[in-house]
C-alpha positions as CSV (number, residue, x, y, z in Angstrom):
1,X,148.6,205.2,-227.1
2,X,146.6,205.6,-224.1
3,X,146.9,208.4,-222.1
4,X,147.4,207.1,-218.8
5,X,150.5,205.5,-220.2
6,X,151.2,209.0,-221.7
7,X,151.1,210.0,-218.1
8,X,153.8,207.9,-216.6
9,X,157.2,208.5,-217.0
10,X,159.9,206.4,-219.0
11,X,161.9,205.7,-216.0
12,X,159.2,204.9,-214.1
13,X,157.7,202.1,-217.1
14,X,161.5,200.6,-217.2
15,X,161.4,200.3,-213.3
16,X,158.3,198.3,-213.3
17,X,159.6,195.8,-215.9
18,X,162.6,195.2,-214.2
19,X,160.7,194.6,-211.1
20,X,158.5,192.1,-212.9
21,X,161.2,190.5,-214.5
22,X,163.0,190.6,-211.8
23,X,159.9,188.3,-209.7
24,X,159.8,186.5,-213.0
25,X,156.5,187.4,-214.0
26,X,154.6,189.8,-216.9
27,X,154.4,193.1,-216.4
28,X,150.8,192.7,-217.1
29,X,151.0,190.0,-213.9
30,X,152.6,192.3,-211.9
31,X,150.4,195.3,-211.6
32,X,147.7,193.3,-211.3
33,X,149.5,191.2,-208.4
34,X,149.4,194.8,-206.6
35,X,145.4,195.8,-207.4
36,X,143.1,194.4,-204.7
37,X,140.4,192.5,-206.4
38,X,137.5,193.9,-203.8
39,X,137.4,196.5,-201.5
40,X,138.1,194.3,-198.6
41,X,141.2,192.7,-200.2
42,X,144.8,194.8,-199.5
43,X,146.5,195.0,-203.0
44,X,149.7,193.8,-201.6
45,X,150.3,190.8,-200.7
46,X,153.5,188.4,-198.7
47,X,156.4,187.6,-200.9
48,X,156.3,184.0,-199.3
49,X,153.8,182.2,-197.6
50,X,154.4,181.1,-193.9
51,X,155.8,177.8,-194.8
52,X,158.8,179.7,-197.3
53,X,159.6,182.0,-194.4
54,X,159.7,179.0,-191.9
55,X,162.6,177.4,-194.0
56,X,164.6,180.4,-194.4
57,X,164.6,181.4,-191.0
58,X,165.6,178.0,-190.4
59,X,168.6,178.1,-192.7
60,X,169.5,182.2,-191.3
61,X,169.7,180.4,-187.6
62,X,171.8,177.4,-188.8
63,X,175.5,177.3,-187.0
64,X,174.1,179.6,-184.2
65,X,172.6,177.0,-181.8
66,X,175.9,176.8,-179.6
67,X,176.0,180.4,-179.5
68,X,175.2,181.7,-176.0
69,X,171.4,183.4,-175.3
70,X,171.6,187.1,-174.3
71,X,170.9,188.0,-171.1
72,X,171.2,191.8,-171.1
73,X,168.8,194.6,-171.2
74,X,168.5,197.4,-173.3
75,X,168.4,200.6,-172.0
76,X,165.7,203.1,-173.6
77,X,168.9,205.2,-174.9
78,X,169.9,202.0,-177.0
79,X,166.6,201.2,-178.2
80,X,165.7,204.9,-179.3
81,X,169.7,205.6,-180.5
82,X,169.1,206.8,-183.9
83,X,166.1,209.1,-182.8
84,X,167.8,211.6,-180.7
């Protein structure tokens, strides 16, 4: 076996299968989806392309256009809430 699979841990192996299995893809596939082919490249790349996320946002807003807009402010204690 080679050692660099020696290195990684069971749990760790079973994790990435179920990830790739999960995205319906190899594991093979799915490492090398998150290796940048050049330097220039980031390895990881959008789940969906533009036109995906367009539709789904589309279908999240659906029943909400009689809704009325919100007019408020936010204060900088409600923005920064959880950081105090």
């Amino acid at each position: 076996m080679n050692t660099t699979l020696k290195q990684i841990r069971p749990e760790t192996l079973k994790l990435i299968e179920k990830q790739a299995e999960n995205l319906g893809v190899s594991t093979d596939e799915y490492l090398r989806g998150l290796l940048a082919e050049n330097q220039q490249e980031l390895a990881l790349k959008p789940e969906m392309d533009d036109e995906e996320f367009e539709t789904d946002i589309i279908a999240f807003a659906e029943g909400t256009e009689d809704l009325p807009p919100y007019n408020g402010t936010y204060t900088r204690e409600d923005i920064y809430l959880d950081h105090n």
